[in-house]
C-alpha positions as CSV (number, residue, x, y, z in Angstrom):
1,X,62.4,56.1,42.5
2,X,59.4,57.2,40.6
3,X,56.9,57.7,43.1
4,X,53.9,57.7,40.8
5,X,54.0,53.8,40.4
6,X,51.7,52.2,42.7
7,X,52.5,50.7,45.9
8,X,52.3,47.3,44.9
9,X,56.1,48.1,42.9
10,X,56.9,50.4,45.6
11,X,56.8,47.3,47.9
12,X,59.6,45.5,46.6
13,X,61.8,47.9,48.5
14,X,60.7,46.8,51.5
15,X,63.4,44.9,53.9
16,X,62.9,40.7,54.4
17,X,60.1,40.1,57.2
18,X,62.2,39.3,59.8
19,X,64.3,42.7,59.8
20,X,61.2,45.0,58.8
21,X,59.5,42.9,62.0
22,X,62.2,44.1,64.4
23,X,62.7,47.6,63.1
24,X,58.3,47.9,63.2
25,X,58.5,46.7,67.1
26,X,54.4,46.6,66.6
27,X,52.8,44.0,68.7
28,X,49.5,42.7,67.7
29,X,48.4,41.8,71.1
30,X,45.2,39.9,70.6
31,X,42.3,39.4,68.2
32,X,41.8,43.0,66.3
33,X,38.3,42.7,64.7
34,X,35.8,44.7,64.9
35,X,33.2,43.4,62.4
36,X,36.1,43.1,59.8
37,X,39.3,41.1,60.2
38,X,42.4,43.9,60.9
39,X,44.8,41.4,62.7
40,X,46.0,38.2,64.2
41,X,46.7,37.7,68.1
42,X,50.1,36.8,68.9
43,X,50.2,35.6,72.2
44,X,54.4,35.4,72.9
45,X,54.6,39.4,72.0
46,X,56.1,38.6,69.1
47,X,56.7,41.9,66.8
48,X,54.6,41.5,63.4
49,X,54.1,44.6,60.7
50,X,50.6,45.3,59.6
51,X,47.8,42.5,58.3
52,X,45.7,43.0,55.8
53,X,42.2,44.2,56.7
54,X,39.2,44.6,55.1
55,X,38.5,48.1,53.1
56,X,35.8,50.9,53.5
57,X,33.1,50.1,51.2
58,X,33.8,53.1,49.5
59,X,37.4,51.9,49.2
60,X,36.7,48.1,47.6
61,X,38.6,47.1,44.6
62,X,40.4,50.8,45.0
63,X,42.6,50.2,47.7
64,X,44.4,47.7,50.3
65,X,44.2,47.9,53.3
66,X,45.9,47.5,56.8
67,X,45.8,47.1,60.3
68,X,47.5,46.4,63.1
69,X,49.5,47.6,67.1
70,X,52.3,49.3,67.3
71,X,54.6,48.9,70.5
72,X,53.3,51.7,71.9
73,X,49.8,49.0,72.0
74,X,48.3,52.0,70.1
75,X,46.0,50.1,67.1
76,X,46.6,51.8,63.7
77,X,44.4,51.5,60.0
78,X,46.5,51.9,56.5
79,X,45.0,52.3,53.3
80,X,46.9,52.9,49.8
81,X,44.7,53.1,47.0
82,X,45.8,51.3,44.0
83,X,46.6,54.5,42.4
84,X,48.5,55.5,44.9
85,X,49.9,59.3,43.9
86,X,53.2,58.6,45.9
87,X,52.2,61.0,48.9
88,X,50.8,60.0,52.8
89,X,48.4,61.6,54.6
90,X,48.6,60.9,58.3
91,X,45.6,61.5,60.4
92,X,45.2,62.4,63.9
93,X,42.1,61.7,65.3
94,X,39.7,63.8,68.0
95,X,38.5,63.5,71.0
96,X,40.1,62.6,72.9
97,X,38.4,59.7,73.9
98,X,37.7,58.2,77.1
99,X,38.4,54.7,77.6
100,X,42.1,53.4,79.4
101,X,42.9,51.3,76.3
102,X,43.4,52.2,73.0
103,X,39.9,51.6,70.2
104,X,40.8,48.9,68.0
105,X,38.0,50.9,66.1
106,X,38.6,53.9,66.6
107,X,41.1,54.5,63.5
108,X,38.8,52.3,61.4
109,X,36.4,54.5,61.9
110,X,38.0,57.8,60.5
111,X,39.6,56.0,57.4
112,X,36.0,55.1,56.6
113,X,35.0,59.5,57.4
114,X,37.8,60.4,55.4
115,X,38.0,57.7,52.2
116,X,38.1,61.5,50.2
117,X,41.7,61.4,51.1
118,X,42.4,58.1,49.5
119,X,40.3,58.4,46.5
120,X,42.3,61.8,45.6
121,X,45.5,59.2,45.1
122,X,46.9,59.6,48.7
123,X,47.8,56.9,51.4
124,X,46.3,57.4,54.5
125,X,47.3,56.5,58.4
126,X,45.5,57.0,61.4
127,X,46.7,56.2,64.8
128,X,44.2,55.1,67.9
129,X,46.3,56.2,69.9
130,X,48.0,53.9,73.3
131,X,45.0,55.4,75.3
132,X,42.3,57.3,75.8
133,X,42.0,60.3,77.9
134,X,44.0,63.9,77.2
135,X,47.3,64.0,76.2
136,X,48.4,66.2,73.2
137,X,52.0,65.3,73.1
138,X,51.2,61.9,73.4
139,X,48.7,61.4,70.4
140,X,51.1,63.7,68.6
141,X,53.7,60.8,69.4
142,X,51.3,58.2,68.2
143,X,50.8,60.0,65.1
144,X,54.4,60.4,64.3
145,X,54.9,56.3,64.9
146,X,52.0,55.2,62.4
147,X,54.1,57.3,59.9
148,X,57.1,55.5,60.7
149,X,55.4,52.3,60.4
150,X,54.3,53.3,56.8
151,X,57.6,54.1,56.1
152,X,59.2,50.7,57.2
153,X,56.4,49.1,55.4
154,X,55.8,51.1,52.1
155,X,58.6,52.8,51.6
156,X,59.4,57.1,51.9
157,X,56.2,58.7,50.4
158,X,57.2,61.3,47.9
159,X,55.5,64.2,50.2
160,X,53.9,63.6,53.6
161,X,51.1,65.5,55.3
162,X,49.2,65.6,58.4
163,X,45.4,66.3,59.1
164,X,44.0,66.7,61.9
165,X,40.1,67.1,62.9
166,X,38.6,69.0,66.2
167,X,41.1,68.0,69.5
168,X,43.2,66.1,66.5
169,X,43.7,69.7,65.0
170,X,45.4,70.2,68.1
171,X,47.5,67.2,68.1
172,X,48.2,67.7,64.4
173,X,49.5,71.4,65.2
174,X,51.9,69.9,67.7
175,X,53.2,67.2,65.1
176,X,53.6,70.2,63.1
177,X,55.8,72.0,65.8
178,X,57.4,68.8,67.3
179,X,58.3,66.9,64.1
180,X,57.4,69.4,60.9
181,X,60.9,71.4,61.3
182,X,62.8,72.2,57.8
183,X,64.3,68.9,56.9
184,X,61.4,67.1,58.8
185,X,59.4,64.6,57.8
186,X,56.6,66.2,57.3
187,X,56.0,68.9,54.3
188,X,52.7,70.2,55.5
189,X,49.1,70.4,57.3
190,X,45.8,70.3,56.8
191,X,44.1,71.7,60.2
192,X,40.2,71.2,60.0
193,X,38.2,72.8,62.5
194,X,40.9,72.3,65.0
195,X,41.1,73.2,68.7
196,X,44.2,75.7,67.9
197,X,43.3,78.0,71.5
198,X,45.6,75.0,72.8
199,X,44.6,73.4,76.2
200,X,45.1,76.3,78.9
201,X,42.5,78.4,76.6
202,X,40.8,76.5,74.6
203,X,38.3,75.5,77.7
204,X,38.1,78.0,79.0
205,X,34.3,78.8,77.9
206,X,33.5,75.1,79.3
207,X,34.8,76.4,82.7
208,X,32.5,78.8,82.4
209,X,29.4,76.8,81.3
210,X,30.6,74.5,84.1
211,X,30.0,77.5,86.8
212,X,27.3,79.3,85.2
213,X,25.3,75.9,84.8
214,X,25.5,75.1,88.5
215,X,24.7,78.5,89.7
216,X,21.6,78.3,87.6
217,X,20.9,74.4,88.2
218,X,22.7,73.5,91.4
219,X,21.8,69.9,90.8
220,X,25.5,69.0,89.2
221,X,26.2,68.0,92.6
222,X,23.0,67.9,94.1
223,X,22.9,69.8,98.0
224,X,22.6,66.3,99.1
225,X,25.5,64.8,97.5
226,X,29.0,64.9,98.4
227,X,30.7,68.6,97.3
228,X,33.9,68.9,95.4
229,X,34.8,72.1,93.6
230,X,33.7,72.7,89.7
231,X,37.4,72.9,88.2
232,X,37.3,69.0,88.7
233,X,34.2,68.6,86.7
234,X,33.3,65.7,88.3
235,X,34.7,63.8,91.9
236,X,37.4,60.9,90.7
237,X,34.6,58.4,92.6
238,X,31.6,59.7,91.3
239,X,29.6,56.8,89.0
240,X,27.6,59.6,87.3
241,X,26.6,58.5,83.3
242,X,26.0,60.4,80.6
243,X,22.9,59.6,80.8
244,X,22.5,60.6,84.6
245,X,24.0,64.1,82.8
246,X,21.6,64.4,80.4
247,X,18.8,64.3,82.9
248,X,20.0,66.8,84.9
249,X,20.2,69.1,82.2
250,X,16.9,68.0,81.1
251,X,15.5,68.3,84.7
252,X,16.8,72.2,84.8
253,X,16.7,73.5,81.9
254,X,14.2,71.9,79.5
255,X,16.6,71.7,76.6
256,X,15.3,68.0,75.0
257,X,11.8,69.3,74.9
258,X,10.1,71.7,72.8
259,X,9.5,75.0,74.4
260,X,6.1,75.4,74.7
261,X,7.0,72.2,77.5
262,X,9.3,73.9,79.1
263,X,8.3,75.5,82.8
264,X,9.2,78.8,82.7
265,X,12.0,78.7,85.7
266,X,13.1,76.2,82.9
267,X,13.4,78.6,80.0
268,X,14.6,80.8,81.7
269,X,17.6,78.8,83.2
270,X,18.2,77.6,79.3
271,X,18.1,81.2,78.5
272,X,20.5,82.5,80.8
273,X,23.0,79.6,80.3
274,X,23.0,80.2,76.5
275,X,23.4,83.8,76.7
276,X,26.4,84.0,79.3
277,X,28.3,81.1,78.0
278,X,27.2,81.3,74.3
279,X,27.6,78.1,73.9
280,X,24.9,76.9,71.0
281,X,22.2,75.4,72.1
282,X,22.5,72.4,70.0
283,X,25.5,71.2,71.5
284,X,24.8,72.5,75.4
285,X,24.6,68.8,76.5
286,X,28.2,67.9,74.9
287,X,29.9,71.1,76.2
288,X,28.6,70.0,79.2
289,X,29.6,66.5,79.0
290,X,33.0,67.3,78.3
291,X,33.5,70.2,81.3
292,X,32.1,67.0,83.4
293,X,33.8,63.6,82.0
294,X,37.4,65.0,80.2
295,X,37.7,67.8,82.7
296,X,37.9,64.5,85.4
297,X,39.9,63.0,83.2
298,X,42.1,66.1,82.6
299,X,42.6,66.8,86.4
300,X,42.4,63.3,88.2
301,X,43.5,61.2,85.7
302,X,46.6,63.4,84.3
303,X,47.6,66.4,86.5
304,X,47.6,64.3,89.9
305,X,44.0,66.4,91.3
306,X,46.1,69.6,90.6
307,X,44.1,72.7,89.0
308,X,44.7,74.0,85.2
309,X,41.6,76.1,85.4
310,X,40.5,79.3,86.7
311,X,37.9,82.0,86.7
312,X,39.1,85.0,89.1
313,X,38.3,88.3,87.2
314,X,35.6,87.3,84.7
315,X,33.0,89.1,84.9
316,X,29.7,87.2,83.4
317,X,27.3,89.4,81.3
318,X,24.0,88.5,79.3
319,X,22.0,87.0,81.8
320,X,18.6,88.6,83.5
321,X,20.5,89.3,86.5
322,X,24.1,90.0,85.8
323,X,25.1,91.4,89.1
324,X,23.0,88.3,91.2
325,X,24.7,85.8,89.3
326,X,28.9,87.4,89.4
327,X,27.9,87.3,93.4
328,X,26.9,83.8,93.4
329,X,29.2,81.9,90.5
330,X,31.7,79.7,92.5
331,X,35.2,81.2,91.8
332,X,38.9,79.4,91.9
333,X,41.7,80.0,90.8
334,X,44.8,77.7,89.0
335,X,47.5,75.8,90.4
336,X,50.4,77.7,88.5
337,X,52.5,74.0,88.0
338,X,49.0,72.4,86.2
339,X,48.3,75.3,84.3
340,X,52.4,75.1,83.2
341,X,52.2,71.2,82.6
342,X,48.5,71.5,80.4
343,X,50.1,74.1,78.5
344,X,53.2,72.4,77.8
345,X,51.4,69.1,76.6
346,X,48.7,71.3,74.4
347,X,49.6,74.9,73.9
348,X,51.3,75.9,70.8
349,X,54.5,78.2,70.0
350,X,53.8,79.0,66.8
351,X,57.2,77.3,65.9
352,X,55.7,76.6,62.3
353,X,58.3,75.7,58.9
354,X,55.9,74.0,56.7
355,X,53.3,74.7,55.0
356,X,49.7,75.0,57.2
357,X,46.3,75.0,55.5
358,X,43.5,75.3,57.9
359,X,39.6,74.7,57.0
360,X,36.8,75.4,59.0
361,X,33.0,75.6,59.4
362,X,32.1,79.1,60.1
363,X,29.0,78.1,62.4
364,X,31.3,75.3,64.1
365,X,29.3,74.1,67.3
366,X,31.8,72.8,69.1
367,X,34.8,74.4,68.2
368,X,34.0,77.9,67.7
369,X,35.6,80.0,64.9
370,X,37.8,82.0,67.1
371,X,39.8,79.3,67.3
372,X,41.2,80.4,64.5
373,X,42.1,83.6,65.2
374,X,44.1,82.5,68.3
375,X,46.0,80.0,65.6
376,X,46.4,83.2,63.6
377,X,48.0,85.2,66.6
378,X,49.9,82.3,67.9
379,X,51.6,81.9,64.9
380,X,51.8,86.3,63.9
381,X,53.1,86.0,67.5
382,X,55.8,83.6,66.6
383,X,56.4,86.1,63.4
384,X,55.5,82.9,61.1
385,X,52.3,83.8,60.0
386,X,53.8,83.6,56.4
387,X,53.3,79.5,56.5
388,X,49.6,79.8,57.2
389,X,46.7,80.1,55.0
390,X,43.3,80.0,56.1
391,X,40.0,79.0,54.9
392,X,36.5,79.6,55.9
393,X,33.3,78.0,54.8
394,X,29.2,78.6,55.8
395,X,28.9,75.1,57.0
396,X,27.7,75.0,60.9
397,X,29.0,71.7,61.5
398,X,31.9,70.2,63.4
399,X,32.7,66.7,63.0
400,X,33.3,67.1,59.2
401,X,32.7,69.8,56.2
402,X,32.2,68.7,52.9
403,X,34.5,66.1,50.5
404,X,34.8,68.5,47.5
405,X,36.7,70.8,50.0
406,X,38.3,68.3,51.9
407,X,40.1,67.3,48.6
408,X,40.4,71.2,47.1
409,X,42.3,71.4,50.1
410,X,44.5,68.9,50.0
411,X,45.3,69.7,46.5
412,X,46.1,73.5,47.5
413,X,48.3,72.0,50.6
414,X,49.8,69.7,47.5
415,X,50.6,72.6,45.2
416,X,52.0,74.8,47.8
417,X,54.7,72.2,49.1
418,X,55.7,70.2,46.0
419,X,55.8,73.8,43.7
420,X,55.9,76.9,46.3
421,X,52.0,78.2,45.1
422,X,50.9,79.5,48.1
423,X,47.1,79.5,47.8
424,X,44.9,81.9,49.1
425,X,41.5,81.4,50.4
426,X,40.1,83.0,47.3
427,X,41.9,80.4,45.1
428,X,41.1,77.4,46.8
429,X,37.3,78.5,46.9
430,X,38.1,79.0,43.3
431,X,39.2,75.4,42.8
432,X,37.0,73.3,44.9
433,X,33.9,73.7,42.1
434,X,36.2,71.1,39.9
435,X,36.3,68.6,42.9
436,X,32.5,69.0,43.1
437,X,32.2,67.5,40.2
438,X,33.4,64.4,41.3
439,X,32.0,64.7,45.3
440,X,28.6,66.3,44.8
441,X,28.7,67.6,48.0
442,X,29.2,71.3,47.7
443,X,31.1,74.3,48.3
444,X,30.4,76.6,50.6
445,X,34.0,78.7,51.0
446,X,33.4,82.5,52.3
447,X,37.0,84.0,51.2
448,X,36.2,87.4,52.6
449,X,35.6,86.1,56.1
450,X,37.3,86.8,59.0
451,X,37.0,85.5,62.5
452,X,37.3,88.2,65.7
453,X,39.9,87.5,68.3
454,X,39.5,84.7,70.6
455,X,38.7,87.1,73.3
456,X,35.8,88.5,72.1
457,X,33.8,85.0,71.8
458,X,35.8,83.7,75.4
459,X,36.0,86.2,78.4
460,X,40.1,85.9,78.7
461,X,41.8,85.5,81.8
462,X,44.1,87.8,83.3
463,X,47.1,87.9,80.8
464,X,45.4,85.9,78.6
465,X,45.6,88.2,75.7
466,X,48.9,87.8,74.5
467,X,49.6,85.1,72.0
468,X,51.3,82.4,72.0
469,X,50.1,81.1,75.1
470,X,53.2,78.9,75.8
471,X,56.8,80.5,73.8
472,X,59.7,78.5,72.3
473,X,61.8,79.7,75.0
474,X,59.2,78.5,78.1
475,X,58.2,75.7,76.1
476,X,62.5,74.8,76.5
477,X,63.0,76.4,79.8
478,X,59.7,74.1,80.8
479,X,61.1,70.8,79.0
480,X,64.5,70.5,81.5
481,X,61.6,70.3,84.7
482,X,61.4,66.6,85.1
483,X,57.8,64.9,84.6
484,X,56.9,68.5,83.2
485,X,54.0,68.4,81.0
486,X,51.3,65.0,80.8
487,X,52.6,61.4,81.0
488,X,51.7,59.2,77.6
């Protein structure tokens, strides 16, 4: 078949309703609209493959596009552009995201952030995944299904790739792993300022503002307010907001008011809490947020009120009493059977047969840097380093970088699978200037940069320094334990 023709000849391939119904399995269980029409409520449970939905605006008259549930009740957006290059790009989503059901929005959303991918020719999928709350393997899952529902629908794409943004870098990295194997469906990755620590590292730092905050603040609980220890991040009854966060942090610390009207004892607390964690001050109230709300989440919610996270032998520096403050931080240490099942759901082996691209924002908030470097280890560690290339640019933001690289990324990833041209980082800086053209929204690629290890930006744990966190051969040994791991 020639897979440059657009979709709507591709189509004709597609089985008679009825069968491609039953092979989809994807329940639209009730009215999916949220301020466009994605779906039609079926209220027998009837199986039904995607409805059409309204496009991006970006998108009109350049694409069709879809909607709809998969039996999994995870809500899912499609879009193929009408000059559709033949190839998918299947998008997993960060977060994770709070709220017990799945977002009918959610995956809306990120096809309108990511339109780039789309107007470069490709398809694009993105799972909501069943739920909300962690669960690596599980949105991995999720991810994996959309694909097969494009496939049912639409036919094989010529080449299929995943991308994955922030705690979807994550996910992505384990579709990579879990279903990218020689053979696989996948032929490659695009990882974009991912979480690639894994779960039993990667928050570790948010442990430590977590400790270091309440040492400094002790109003996260109050004295008057029922204790619990810090590793839950907040008590499973607590009906603490966000907003009830934010101004405690405001109360301690100052940090939504310019500092000339700050207290001092304020400054200083804001001070201190920036310089041990080193966590920017920009995006101190998120950190926060999620060492409060996922952490409970993470621990009540998945791991049964069991422990992944520990402090014993840190030793906090950079504050204006160092030796004051290692007395006084509350210490724990892990439940060996939660740190095993986080790290089984999250952490990465390395196990990598494909392609990888990564892309990331040098002065990422949220997400530091180092995150590569433990992605580079894992993967050196694994002794298939040889599948990744990555790319750095002087942007300091998380949730997205710019479309020209976006797309001189994908078309790198594109070159390297279909023809065997590995890029390097030089080369894709190189290219993206072209893409400008068209995106007008920069390039800012540094090819000679290069991130220190993790452990240098994140006090490690004891025997945390080797990499990969979790092997192939504990990640099988682990797999034959019943329930191991994080329930979907």
């Amino acid at each position: 078949m020639d897979w440059t023709r657009t979709h709507a000849v591709i189509r004709r391939t597609v089985p008679p309703a009825p069968r491609r119904r039953t092979a989809l399995t994807a329940v639209l269980a009730g009215a999916l609209t949220v301020g466009i029409l994605v779906g039609a409520s079926n209220a027998r449970g009837e199986t039904a493959g995607p409805a059409r939905a309204e496009c991006p605006a970006d998108l009109v008259g350049r694409a069709d596009c879809y909607s709809g549930r998969d039996s999994a009740g995870a809500y899912y957006a499609i879009a193929v552009p009408h000059d559709w290059n033949g190839s998918l790009v299947v998008h997993a989503h960060g977060g994770p995201d709070l709220g017990a059901a799945s977002d009918p929005a959610r995956s809306l959303d990120d096809l309108n952030r990511w339109t780039v991918m789309v107007k470069e020719g490709y398809a694009w999928a993105g799972s909501s995944y069943r739920r909300g709350g962690y669960g690596t393997r599980m949105a991995a899952a999720d991810t994996e299904s959309v694909r097969r529902l494009f496939v049912e629908e639409f036919g094989v794409p010529g080449r299929t790739y995943v991308h994955g943004q922030s705690w979807g870098g994550n996910v992505a990295a384990k579709v990579v792993e879990t279903y990218g194997g020689r053979g696989g469906a996948y032929d490659g990755a695009l990882l974009t300022n991912g979480v690639l620590a894994g779960g039993s590292r990667g928050y570790d730092y948010r442990v430590d503002l977590r400790v270091v905050y309440q040492y400094y603040c002790g109003n996260h609980p109050r004295p008057t307010e029922p204790q619990y220890p810090l590793w839950q991040g907040l008590r499973a009854g607590s009906t603490m907001t966000t907003a009830a966060l934010r101004a405690r942090l405001q109360e301690c610390t100052g940090y939504a008011s310019a500092p000339a009207e700050r207290t001092a004892l304020q400054q200083r607390n804001l001070d201190d809490i920036l310089a041990v964690t080193r966590v920017p001050e920009r995006t101190l109230e998120s950190h926060l947020r999620f060492a409060t709300f996922t952490f409970r989440d993470i621990v009540h919610h998945r791991l049964g009120g069991r422990n992944p996270f520990g402090n014993q032998g840190v030793r906090y520096s950079g504050s204006h009493d160092d030796e004051a403050l290692n007395a006084g931080v509350e210490r724990f240490a892990p439940d060996p059977t939660a740190v095993r099942d986080l790290s089984y759901d999250s952490d990465l082996t390395g196990q990598v047969s494909i392609p990888v691209l990564t892309l990331r924002s040098i002065g990422d908030p949220t997400a530091f840097v180092e995150h590569e470097a433990a992605y580079r280890d894992t993967l050196r560690g694994a002794g298939r380093d040889g599948h990744l290339v990555q790319t750095f640019t002087r942007e300091s933001e998380h949730s997205a970088v710019s479309d020209a690289e976006y797309a001189a990324s994908m078309a790198a990833l594109d070159r390297w699978a279909r023809a065997g041209e590995k890029p390097t980082a030089r080369s894709v800086a190189t290219s993206c200037a072209a893409f400008d053209r068209t995106y007008g929204t920069g390039c800012f690629y540094d090819p000679e940069f290069r991130p220190s290890s993790y452990a240098s930006r994140v006090e490690p744990r004891p025997g945390g320094l080797r990499w990969p966190a979790m092997t192939a051969a504990q990640e099988r040994a682990w797999s034959r334990i019943e329930g191991v791991g994080i329930a979907p």
